[in-house]
N, CA, C and O atoms as a Tinker XYZ file with bonds, in Angstrom:
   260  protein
     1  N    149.322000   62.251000  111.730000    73     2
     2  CA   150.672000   61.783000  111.483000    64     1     3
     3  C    150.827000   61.583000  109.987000    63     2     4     5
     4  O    149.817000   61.132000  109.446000    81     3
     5  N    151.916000   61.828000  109.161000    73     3     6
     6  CA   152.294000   62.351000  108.153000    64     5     7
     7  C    152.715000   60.907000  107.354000    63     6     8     9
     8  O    152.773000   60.073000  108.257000    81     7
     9  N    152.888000   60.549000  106.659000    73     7    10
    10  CA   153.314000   59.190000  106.329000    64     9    11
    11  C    154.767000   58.799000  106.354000    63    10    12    13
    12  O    155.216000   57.656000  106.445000    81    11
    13  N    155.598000   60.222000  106.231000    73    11    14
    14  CA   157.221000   59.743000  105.995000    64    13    15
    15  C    157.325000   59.481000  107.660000    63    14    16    17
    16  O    157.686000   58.445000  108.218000    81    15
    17  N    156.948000   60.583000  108.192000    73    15    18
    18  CA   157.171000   60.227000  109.898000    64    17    19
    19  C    156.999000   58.284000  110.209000    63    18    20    21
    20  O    157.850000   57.509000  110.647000    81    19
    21  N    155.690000   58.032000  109.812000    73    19    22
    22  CA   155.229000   56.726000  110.278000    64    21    23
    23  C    156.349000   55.611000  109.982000    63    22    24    25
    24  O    156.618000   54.697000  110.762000    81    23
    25  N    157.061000   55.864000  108.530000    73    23    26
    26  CA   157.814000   55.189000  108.084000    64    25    27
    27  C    159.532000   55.231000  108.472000    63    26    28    29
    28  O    160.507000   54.720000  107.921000    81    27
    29  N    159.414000   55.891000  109.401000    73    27    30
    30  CA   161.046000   56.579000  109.623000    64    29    31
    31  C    161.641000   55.237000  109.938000    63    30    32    33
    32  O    160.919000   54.345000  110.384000    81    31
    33  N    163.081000   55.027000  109.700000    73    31    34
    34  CA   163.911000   54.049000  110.398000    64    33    35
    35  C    164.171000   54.374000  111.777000    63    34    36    37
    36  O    164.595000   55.499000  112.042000    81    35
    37  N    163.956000   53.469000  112.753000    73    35    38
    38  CA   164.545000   53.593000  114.096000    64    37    39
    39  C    165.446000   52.909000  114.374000    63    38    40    41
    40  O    165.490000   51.730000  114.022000    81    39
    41  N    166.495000   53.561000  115.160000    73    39    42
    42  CA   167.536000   52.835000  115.812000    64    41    43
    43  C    167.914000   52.818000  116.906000    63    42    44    45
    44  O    168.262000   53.835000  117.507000    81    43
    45  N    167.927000   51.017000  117.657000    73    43    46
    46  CA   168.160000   51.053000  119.206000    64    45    47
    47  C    169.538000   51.824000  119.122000    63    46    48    49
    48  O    170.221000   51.985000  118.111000    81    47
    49  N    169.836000   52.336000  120.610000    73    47    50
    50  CA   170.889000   53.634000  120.562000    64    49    51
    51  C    172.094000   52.346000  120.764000    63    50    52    53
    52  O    172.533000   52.635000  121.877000    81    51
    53  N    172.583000   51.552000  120.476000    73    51    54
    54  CA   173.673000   50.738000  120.299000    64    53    55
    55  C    173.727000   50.576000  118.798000    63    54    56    57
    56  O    174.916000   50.544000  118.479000    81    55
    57  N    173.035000   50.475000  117.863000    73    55    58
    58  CA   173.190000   50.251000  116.928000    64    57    59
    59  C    173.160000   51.668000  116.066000    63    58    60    61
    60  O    173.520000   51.743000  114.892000    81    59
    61  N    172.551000   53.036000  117.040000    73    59    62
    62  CA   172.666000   54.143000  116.501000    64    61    63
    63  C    174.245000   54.513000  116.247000    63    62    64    65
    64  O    174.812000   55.066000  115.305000    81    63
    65  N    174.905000   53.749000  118.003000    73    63    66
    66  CA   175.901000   54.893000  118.453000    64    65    67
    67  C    177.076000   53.459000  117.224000    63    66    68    69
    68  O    178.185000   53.974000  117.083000    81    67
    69  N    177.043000   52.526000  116.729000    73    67    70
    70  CA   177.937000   51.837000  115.840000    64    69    71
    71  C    177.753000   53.105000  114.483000    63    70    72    73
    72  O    178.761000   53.536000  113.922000    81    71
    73  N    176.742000   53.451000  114.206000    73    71    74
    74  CA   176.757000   53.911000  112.966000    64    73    75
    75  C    176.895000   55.527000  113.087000    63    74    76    77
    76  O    176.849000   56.338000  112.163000    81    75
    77  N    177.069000   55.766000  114.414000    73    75    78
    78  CA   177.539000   57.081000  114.490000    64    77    79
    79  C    179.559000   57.093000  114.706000    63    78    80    81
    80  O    180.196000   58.025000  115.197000    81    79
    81  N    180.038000   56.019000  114.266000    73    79    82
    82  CA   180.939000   55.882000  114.342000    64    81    83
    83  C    181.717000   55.389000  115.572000    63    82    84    85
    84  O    182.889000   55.594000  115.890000    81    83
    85  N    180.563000   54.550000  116.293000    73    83    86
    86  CA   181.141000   54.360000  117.803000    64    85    87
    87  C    181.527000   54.761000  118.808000    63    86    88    89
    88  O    182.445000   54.321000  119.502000    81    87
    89  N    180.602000   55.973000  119.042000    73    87    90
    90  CA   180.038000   56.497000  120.342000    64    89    91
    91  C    179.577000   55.963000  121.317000    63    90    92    93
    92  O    178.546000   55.315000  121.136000    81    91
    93  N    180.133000   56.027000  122.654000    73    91    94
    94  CA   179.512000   55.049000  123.646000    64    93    95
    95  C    177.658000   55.222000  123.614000    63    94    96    97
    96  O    177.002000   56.220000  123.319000    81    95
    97  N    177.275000   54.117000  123.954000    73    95    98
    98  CA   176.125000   54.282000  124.146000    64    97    99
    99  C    175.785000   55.367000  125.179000    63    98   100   101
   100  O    175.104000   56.257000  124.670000    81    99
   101  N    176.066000   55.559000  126.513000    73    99   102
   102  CA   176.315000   56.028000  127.701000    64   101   103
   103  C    176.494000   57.470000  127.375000    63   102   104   105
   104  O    175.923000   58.102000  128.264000    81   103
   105  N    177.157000   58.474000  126.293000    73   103   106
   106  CA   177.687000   59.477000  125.895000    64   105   107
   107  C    175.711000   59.505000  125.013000    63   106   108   109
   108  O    174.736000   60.055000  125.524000    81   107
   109  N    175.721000   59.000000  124.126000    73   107   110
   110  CA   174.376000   59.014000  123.512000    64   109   111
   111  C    173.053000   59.442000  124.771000    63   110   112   113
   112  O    172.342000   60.412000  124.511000    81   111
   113  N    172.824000   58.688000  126.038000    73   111   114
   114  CA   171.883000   58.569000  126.754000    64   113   115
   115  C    172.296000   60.167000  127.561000    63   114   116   117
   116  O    171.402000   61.007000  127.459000    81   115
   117  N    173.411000   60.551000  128.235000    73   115   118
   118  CA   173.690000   61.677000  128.707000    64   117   119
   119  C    172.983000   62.899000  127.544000    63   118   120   121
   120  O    172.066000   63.649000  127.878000    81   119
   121  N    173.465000   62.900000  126.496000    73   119   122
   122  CA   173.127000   63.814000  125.624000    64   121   123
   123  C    171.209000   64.098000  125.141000    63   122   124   125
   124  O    170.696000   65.130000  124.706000    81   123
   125  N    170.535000   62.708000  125.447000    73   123   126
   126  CA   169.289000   62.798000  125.324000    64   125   127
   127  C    169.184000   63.081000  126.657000    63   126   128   129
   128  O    168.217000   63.841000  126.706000    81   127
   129  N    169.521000   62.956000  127.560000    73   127   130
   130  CA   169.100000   63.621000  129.071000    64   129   131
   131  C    169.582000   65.479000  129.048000    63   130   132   133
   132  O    169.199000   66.151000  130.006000    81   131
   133  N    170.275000   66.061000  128.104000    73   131   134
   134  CA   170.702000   67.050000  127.979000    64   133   135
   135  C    170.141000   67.688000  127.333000    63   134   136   137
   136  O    170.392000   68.887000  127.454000    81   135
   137  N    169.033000   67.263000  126.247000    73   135   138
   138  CA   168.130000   67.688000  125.411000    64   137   139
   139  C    168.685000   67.883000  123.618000    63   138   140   141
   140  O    168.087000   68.224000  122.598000    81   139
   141  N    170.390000   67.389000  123.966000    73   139   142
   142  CA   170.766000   67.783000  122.582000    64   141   143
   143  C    170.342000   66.356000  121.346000    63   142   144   145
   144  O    170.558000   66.542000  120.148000    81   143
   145  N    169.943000   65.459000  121.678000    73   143   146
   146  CA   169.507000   64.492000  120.988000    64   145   147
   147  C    168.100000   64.596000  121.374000    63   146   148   149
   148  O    167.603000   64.804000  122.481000    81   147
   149  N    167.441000   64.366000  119.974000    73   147   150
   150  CA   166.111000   64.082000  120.338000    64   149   151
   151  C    165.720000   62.472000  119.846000    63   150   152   153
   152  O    165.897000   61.966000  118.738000    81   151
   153  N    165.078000   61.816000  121.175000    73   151   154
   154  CA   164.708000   60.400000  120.789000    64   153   155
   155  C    163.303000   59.975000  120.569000    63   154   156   157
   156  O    162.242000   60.529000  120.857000    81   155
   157  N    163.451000   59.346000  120.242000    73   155   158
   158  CA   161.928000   58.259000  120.106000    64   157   159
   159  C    161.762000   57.458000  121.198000    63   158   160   161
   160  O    162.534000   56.692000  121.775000    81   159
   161  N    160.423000   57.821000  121.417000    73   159   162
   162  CA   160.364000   56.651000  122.662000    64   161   163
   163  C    159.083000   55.919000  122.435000    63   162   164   165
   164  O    158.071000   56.571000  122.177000    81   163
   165  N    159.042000   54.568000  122.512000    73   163   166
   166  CA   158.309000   53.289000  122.433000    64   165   167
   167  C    157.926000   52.631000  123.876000    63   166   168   169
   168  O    158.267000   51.504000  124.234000    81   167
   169  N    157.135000   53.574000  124.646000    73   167   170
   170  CA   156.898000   52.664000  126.144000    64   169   171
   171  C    158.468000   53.120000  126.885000    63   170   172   173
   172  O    159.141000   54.145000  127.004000    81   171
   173  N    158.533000   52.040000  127.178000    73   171   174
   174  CA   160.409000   52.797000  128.199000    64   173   175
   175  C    161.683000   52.555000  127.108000    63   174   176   177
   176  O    162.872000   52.822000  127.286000    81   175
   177  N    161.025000   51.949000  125.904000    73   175   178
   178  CA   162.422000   52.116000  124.855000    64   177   179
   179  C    162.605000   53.323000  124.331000    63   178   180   181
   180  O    161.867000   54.305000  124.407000    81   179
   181  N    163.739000   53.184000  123.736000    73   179   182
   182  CA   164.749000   54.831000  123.491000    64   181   183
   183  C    165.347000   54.169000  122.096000    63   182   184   185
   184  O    166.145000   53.232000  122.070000    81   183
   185  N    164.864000   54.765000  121.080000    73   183   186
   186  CA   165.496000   54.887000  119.378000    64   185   187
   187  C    166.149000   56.270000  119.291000    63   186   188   189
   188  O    166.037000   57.353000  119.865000    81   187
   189  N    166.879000   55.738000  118.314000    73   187   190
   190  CA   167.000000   57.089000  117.870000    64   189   191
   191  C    166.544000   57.173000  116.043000    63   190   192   193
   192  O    166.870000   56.227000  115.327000    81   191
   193  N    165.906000   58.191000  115.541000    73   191   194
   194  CA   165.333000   58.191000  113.854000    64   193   195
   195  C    166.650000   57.820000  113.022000    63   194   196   197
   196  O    167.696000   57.924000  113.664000    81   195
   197  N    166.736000   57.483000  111.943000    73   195   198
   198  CA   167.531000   57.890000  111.435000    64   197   199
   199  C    168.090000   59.195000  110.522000    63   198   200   201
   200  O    169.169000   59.355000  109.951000    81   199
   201  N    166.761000   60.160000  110.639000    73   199   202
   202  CA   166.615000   61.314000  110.062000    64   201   203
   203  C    167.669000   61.914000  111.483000    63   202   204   205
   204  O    168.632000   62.620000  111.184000    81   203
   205  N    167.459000   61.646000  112.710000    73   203   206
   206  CA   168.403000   62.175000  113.498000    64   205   207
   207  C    169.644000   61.764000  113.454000    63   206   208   209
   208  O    170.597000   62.521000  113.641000    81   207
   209  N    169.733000   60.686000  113.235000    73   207   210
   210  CA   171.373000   60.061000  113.130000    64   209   211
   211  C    171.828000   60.865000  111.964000    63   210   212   213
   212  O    172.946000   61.258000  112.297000    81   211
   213  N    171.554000   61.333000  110.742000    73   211   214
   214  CA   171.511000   62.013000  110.062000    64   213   215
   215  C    171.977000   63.355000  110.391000    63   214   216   217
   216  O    173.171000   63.563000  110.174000    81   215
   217  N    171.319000   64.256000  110.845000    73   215   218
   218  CA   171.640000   65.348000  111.766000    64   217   219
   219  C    173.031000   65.462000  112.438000    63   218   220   221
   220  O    173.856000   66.351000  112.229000    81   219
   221  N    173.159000   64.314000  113.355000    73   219   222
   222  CA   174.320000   64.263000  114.088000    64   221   223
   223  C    175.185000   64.065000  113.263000    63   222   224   225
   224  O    176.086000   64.864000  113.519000    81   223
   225  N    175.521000   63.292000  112.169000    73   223   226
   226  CA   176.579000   62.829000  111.188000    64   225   227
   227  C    177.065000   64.788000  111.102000    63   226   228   229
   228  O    177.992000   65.409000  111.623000    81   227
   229  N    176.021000   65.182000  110.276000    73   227   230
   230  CA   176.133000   66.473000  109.876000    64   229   231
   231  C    176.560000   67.600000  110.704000    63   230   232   233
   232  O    177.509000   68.256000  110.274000    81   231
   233  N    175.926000   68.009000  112.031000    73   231   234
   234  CA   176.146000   68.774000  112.952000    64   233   235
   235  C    177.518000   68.374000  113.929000    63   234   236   237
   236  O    178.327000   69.268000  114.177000    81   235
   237  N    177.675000   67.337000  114.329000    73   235   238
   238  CA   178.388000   66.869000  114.935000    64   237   239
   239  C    177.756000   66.930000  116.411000    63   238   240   241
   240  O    176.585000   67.222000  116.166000    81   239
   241  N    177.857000   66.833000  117.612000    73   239   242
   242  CA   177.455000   66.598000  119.247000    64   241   243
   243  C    178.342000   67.761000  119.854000    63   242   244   245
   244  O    179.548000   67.852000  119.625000    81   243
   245  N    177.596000   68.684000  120.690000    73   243   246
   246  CA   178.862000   69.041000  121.341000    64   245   247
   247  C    179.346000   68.390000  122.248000    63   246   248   249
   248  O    178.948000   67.230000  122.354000    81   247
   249  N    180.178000   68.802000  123.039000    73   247   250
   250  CA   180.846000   67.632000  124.305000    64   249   251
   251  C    179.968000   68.071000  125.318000    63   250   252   253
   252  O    179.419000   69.170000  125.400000    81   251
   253  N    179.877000   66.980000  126.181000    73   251   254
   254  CA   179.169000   66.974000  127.394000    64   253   255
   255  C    180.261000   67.506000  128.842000    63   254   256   257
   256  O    181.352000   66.995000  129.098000    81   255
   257  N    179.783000   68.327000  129.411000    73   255   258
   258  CA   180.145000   68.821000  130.816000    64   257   259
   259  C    179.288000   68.284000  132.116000    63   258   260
   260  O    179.573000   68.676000  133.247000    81   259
């Protein structure tokens, strides 16, 4: 493991989906069940990096069906 990895910011997905501009949480968890978010997982917790929140700012989400 690489050192920037070790150091990444994580964010519980409520405090991801505030700084993703207030995305339901619920829309966030569908989309990691969809494979288009990739999360961090800590035991049964769910982050998201902020190198990914990052991503999403940039890419945008597509919509969920």
């Amino acid at each position: 493991m690489n050192q920037h990895s070790a150091t990444q910011q994580l964010l519980s997905l409520q405090d991801a989906s505030r700084e993703l501009g207030g995305i339901s949480v619920w829309f966030l968890r569908k989309a990691i069940a969809q494979g288009t978010v990739k999360p961090t997982r800590l035991g049964r917790r769910v982050f998201l990096g902020a190198e990914e929140c990052a991503r999403i700012r940039r890419e945008g989400l597509p919509s969920l069906k």
